[in-house]
C-alpha positions in Angstrom: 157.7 15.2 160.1 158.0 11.9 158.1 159.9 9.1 158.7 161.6 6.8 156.1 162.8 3.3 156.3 166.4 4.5 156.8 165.1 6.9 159.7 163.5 4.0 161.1 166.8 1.9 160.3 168.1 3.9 162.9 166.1 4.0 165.2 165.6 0.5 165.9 169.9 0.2 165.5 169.5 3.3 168.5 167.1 1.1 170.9 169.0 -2.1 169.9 166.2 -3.8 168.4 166.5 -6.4 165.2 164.6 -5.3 163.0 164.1 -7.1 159.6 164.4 -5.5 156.6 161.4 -6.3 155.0 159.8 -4.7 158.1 160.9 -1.5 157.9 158.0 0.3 156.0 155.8 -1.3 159.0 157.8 0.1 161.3 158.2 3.5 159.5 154.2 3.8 158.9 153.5 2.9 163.1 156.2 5.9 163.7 154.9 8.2 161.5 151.0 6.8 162.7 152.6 7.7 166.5 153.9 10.9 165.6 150.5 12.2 163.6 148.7 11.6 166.7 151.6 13.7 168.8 151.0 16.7 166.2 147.1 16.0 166.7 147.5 16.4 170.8 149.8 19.7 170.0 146.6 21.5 168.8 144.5 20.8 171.9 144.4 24.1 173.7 145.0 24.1 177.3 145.5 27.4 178.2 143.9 27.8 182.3 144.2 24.4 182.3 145.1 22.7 186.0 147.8 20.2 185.7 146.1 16.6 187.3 147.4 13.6 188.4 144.4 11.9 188.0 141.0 11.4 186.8 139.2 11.6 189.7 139.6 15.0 192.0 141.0 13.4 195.8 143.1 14.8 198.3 146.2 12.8 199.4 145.2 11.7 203.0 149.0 13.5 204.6 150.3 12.4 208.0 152.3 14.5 210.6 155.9 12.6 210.4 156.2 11.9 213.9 158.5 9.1 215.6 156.7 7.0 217.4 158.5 3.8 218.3 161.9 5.3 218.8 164.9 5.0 220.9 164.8 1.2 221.1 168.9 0.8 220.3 169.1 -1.5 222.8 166.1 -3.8 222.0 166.9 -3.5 218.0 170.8 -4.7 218.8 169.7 -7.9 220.5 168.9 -9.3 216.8 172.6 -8.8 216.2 174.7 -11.4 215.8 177.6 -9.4 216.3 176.9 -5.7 217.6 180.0 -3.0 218.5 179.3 0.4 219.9 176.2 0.4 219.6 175.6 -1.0 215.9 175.5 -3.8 214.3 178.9 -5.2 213.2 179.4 -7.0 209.4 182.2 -8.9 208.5 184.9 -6.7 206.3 183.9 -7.4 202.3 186.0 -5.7 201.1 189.8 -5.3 201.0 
């Protein structure tokens, strides 16, 4: 696939960038430059290939997700400025 200075006309009207027009071959060459090296990585086979997330092979450290602090209402509702039935209470916004 090659792109042309109207193709990257386009583009760049797409992503709402100004482009000038004496830029466009630039532009056109770093897009077809990016999409060479796209076709390159297409050849690389990867067949039995693991899927990684990172360079280096680590576990996630994974906690049990416990409550450990809870049923403090009563504590959490004295910051209130203004609490009602057990919550806190915010002027209406809205109308």
């Amino acid at each position: 696939m090659s792109i042309d200075t109207e193709t990257a006309r386009r583009v760049a009207k797409l992503a709402r960038i100004r482009v000038e027009d004496d830029a466009l071959p630039g532009l056109a060459q770093e897009f077809n430059a990016i999409l060479g090296f796209i076709e390159q990585l297409s050849e690389v086979d990867v067949d039995g290939i693991e899927p990684m997330t990172s360079v280096t092979p680590q576990r996630l450290f994974r906690r049990d997700d416990l409550v450990t602090d809870g049923d403090q209402q009563d504590k959490v509702l004295e910051n209130a400025p203004d609490a009602r039935e057990g919550f806190f209470a915010v002027p209406k916004v809205v109308e």
